[in-house]
N, C-alpha and C positions, 0 to 999 in steps of 0.2 A: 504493500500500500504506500501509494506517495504521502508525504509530508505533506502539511498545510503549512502555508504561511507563518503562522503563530507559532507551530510545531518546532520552524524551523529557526526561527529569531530566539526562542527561550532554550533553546539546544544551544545555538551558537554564543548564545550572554552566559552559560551553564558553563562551558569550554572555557573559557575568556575567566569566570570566578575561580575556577578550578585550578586557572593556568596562573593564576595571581597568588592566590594560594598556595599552591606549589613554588612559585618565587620565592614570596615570604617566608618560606617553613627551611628552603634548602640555604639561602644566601647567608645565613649567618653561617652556617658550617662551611661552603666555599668559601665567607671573608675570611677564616680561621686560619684554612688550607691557605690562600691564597699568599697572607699574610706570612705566614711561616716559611715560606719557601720564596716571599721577597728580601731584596738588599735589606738587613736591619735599618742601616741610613735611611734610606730610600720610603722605606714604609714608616719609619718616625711622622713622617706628613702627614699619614691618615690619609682620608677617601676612604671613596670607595675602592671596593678589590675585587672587578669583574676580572683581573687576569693579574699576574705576579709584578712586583714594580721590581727589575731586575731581578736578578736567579742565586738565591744563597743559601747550603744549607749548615751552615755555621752553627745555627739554633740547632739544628738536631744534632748534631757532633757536639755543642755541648751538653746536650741532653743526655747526650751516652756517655760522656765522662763524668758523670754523676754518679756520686756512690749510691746514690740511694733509689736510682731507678728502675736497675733489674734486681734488687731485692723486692722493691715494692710490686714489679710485675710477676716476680713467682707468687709473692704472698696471693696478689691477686688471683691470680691462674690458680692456686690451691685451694683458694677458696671456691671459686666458681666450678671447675669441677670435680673439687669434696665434695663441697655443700649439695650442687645441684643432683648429685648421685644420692647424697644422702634424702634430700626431700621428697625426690622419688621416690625412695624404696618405702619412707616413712608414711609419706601421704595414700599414694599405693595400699598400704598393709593396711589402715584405717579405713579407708573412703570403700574397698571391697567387702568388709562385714556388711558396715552401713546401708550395703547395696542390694542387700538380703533379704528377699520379705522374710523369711522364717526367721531373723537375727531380732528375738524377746527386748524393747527397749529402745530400738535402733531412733525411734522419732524423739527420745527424751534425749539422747546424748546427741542427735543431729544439732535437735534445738541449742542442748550448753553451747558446742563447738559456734553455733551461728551467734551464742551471747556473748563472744571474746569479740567477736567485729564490732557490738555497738558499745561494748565499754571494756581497758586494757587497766591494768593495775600500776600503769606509772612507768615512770623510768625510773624512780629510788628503788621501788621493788624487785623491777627486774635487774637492777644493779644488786642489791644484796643477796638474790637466788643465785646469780651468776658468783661472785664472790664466796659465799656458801659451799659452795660446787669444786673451789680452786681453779677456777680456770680463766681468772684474770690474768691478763698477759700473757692468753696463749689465743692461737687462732682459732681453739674449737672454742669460745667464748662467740664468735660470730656465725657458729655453723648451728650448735647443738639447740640453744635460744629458740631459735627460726626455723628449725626441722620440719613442723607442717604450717601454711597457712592455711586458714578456715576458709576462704575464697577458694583457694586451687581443691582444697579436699572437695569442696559441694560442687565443684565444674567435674571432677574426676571421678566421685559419688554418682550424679548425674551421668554421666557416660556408660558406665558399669552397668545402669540401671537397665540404659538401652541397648544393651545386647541381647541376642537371643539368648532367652533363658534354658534351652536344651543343650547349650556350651555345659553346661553347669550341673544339669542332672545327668547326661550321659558320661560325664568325667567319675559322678556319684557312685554311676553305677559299675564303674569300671573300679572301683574302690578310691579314687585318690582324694588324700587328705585338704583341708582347704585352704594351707599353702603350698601344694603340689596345683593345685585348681589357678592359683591367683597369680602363680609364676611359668605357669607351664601354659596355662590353656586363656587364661585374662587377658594378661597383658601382652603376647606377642598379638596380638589380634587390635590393642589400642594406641597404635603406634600414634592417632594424627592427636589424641588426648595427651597421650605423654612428650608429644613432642611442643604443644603446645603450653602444658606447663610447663617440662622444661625451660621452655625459653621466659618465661615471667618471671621462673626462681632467677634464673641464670643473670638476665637485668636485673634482679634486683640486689642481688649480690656483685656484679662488678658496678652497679653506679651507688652503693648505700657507703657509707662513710660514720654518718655517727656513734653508730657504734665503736669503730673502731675507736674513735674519740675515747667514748666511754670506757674500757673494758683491753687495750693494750695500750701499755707505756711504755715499749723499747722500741726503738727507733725501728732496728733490727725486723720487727714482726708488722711493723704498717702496712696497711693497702695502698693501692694505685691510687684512688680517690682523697686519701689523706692527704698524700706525696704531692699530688696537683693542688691539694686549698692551701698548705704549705707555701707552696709555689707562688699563687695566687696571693697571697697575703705578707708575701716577703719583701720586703724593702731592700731585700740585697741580694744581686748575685750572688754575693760569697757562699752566705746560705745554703743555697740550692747545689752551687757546684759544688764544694768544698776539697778542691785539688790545689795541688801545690804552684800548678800553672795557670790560675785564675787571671796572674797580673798580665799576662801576656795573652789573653785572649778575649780581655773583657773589652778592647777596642774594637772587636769581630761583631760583636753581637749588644741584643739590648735587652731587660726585663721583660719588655712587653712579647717578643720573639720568641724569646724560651719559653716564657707563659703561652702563647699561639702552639707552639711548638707541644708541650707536653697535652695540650686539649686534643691536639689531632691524636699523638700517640696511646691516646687514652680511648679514642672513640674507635679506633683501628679494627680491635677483636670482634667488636658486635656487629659493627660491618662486615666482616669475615662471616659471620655465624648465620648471620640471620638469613640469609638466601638463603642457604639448607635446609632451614626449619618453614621459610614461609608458607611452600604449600601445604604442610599440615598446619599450617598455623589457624586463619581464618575455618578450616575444616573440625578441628579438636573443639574450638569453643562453640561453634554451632552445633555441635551434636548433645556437646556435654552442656545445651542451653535446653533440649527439648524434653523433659520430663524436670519434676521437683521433689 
């Protein structure tokens, strides 16, 4: 069927919001890019940064003679996929009774898990259960905490629900137990659910920072996230670099450059990731939206 007239002018004004929008959303992460890989001199000027003002990558050579870079990006990387292994398996193992009709209870303990969303017990409380625990200033202080959230359990609860139920009695009948059932026969079958929580844990463990605030004090054991507000809030090169060759390199570069410079190297990974996870992405959460 052709277009009408009208059809066709709120299609093409649709395009045109879309395409503005789309500007808006990317151009601060190109001014970033762009800026980081201009002349330090040169981008002192500001503008705008539709393309590089000269070509230098000085800010990220000194970004990697920082001591405290690639410590910060293993702590990173250890966290994200510790953590994001461990929230799987945890939220997994809970959200599959829940998903039970026969599991005696299941709607009162869905309910508690749904009353930790509308009200949390603080951050002094959860600073003293973590202290309690011994596991200040170490890294499972940001893994063990946050093992399920009540969100991702009820999308991955939801999922479960809607599978064929004959998964589940013909495993019965064949004897196997119900975490033989939930590892064997569940989950390889919920690949676009798990990949779609993964990827929420995954963000939210490489972009969360406060806690580490909270809960590590050795320099040693910081995240990526730390390492950049650090960065961000330093009034000195020295700071950040801390090498014996600061004096001879600080006319290469500038604060604002290293800072442009560690926001790209920080945005890098998820960029990497997330094309692999997309197309389950949008899929996992529309499935694990159609039952409650």
């Amino acid at each position: 069927m052709r277009e009408s007239l009208g059809e066709r002018i709120w299609q093409f004004g649709l395009n045109i919001v879309m395409l503005l929008l789309s500007i808006v959303t990317l151009y601060p992460f190109w001014h970033v890019l762009m800026y980081s890989l201009s002349d330090p001199k040169l981008a002192m000027g500001g503008g705008l940064f539709l393309w590089m003002k000269g070509f230098s990558l000085s800010s990220y050579e000194m970004l990697l003679h920082s001591k405290g870079i690639f410590q910060a990006y293993g702590n990173s990387i250890f966290r994200l996929v510790i953590g994001t292994a461990i929230n799987i398996v945890f939220t997994a193992m809970l959200a599959y009774p829940l998903s039970v009709q026969r599991f005696v209870g299941r709607n009162a303990i869905t309910l508690l898990i749904f009353f930790t969303m509308l009200f949390s017990g603080g951050m002094i409380p959860n600073y003293l259960i973590v202290k309690e625990l011994g596991m200040i200033n170490s890294l499972w202080s940001l893994i063990i905490p946050g093992a399920i959230s009540a969100w991702n359990l009820i999308i991955m609860k939801n999922y479960f629900q809607s599978l064929p139920p004959e998964l589940e009695e013909s495993a019965n009948i064949d004897g196997a137990a119900p975490m033989r059932i939930l590892f064997s026969i569940i989950l390889p079958v919920s690949a676009p659910v798990i990949a779609a929580i993964a990827l929420f844990y995954g963000v939210a463990h490489w972009n969360s920072y406060f806690d580490a605030i909270l809960y590590i004090n050795s320099d040693s054991k910081q995240v990526l996230q730390v390492f950049l507000r650090t960065m961000l809030m330093s009034s000195s090169l020295q700071q950040v670099q801390g090498t014996e060759n600061f004096a001879s390199t600080i006319g290469l570069v500038t604060e604002e450059s290293v800072k442009m410079a560690t926001v790209v190297a920080s945005v890098i990974p998820m960029l990497v990731v997330y094309p692999f996870l997309q197309k389950y992405y949008v899929k996992g959460v529309m499935i694990g939206s159609i039952k409650g």
